[in-house]
PAMIMI-979826 format. One line per field, with one value per residue (C-alpha): x, y negated, z; residue in one letter. Coordinates in steps of 0.001 Angstrom, whole numbers, plus 500000, padded with zeros to 6 digits. Example, Ala and Ser with C-alpha at 12.3 -4.5 7.8 and 13.67 -1.06 7.14 Angstrom:
2
c1 c(512300|513670)
c2 c(504500|501060)
c3 c(507800|507140)
r c(a|s)
***
This chain:
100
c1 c(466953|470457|470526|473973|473538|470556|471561|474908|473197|471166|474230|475415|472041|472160|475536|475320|471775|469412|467577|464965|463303|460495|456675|455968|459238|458582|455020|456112|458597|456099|453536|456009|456803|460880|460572|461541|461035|459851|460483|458351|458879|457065|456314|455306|451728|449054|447886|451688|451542|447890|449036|452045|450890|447925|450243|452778|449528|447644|451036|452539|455711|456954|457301|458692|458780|461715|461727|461745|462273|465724|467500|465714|467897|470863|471229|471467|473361|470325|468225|464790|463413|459826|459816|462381|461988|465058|465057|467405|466347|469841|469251|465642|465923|468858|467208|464062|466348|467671|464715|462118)
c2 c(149193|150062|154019|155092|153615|155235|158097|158771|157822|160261|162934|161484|161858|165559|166431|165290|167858|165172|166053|168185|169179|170862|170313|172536|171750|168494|168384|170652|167784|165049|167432|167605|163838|164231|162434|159119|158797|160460|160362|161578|161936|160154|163146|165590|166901|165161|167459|167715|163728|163726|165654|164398|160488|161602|163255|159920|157598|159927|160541|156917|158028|155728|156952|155834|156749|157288|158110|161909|165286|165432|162215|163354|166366|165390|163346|166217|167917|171087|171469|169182|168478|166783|165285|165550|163805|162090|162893|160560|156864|155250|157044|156340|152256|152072|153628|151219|148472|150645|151428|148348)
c3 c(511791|511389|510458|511507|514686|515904|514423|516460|519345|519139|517924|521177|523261|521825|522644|526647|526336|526815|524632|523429|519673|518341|518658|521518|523780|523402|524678|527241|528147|527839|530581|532945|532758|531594|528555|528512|524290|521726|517764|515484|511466|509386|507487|509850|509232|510292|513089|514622|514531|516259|518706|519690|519406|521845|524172|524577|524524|528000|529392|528678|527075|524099|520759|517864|514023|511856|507828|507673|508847|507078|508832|512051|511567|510531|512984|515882|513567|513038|509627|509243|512808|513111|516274|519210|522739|524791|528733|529550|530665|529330|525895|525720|526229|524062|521591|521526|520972|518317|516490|517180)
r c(x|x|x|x|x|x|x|x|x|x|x|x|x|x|x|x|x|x|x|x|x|x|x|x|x|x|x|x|x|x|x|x|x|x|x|x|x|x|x|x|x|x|x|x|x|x|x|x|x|x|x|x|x|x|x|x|x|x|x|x|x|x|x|x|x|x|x|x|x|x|x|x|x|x|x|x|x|x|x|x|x|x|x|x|x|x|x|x|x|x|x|x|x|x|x|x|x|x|x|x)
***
């Protein structure tokens, strides 16, 4: 998995607002059927993680794991971000390519 690229795609993805982060917007997101991919930390608590993964898996949105809170971040230019969900469908499949 090549960092920077996922990484500015997402800056990008962020940017055009088509996308969403935190725990609760995203589920929110995921309910209503807008997101197209979600990314989760690999350090967010285990509950957060639960919850979203169960979410994705009822509602059959992808997800997808990346290092940590901090790159999640930094990469939509905010502070640490746990998990953040993409709304748009060109965003979302470049993204599994990206990150698979």
């Amino acid at each position: 998995m090549n960092a920077n690229q996922w990484m500015s795609l997402l800056g990008l993805a962020n940017r055009a607002r088509k996308l969403i982060s935190g725990e609760e917007l995203s589920v929110k997101e995921i309910r209503s059927g807008k997101a197209k991919l979600v990314i989760l930390s690999a350090d967010a608590s285990a509950n957060t993680t639960k919850k979203i993964t169960d979410k994705c898996n009822s509602y059959q949105v992808p997800y997808r794991m990346v290092e940590n809170r901090y790159e999640l971040g930094r990469a939509i230019g905010k502070d640490a971000r746990v998990v953040v969900a993409l709304l748009d469908d060109g965003f979302a499949k470049k993204m599994l390519t990206l990150l698979d």
